[in-house]
C-alpha positions in Angstrom: 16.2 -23.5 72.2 13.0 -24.5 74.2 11.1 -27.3 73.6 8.1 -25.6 72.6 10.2 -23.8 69.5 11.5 -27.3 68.8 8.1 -28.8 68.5 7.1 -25.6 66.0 10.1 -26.3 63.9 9.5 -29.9 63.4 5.4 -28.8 63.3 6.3 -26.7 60.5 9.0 -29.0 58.6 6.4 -31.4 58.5 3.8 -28.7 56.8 6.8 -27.9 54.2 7.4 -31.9 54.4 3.4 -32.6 53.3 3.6 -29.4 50.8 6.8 -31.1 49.0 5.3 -34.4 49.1 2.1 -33.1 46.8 4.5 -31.2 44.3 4.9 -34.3 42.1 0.7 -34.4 41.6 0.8 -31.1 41.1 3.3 -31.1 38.2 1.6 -33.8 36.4 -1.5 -32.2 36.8 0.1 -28.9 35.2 2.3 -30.7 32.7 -1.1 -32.3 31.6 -3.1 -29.1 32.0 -0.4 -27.3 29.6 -0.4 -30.3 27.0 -4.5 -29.6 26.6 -3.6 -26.0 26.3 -0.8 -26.7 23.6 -3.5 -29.5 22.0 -6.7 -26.5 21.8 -3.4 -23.9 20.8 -2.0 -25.8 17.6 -6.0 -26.2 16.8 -7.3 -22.9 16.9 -4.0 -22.1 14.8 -5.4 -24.4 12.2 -8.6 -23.0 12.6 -7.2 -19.5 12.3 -5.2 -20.5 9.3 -7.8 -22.7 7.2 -9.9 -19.0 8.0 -7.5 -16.9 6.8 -7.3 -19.6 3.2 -11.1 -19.2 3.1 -10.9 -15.3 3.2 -8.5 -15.3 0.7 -10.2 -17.1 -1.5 -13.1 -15.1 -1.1 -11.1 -11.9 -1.9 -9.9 -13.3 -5.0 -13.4 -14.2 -6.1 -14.8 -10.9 -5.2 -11.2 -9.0 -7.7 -12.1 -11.9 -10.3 -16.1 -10.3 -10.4 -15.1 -6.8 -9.9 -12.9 -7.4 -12.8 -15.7 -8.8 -14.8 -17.8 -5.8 -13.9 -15.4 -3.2 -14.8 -15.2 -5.2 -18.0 -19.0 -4.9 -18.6 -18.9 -1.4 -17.9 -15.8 -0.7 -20.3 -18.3 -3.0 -22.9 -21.5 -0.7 -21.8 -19.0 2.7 -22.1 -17.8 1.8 -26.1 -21.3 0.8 -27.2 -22.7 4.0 -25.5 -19.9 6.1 -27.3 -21.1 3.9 -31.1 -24.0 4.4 -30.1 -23.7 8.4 -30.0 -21.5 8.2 -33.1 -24.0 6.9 -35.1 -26.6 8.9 -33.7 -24.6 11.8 -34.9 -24.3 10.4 -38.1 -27.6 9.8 -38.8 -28.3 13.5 -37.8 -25.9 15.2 -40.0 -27.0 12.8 -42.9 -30.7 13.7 -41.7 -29.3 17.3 -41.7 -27.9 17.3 -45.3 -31.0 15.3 -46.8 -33.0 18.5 -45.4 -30.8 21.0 -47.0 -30.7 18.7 -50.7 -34.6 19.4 -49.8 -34.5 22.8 -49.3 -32.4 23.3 -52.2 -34.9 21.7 -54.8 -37.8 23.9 -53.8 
């Protein structure tokens, strides 16, 4: 081995040397980096979940009034069906009261 390929090798252990010396830093600097990441995670869960309760809830209010509309339609429906009864009614009495009428003259 020449000199010169000694002095690179040492050169070069001494760039490894420098890179493994900064590894610590840069560890904490991640570990701290991925405990923000967990931190903004666990709250955009919550966020996510408290959205999904809220949606929910909405979607029951809407069944409860689509319920309550059906019902008022069901309500409009049988009063509309009395209501054609007793126009029917009325006409066959008027009907009868015409042919009493008729059968006096």
């Amino acid at each position: 081995m020449g000199a010169q390929t000694q002095e690179r090798r040492v050169e070069r252990l001494e760039t490894r040397m420098t890179a493994m010396e900064q590894l610590p830093g840069r560890v904490d600097a991640l570990t701290t980096q991925v405990a923000g990441l967990t931190t903004r995670v666990d709250t955009l869960s919550t966020e996510v979940r408290e959205g999904f309760a809220e949606m929910r809830a909405g979607f029951a209010e809407m069944r409860n009034r689509f319920k309550e509309v059906h019902d008022k339609f069901d309500e409009v429906g049988e009063a509309i069906e009395d209501s054609r009864n007793r126009a029917r009614m009325l006409f066959e009495e008027t009907l009868r009261r015409i042919a009493i009428i008729q059968e006096g003259r």
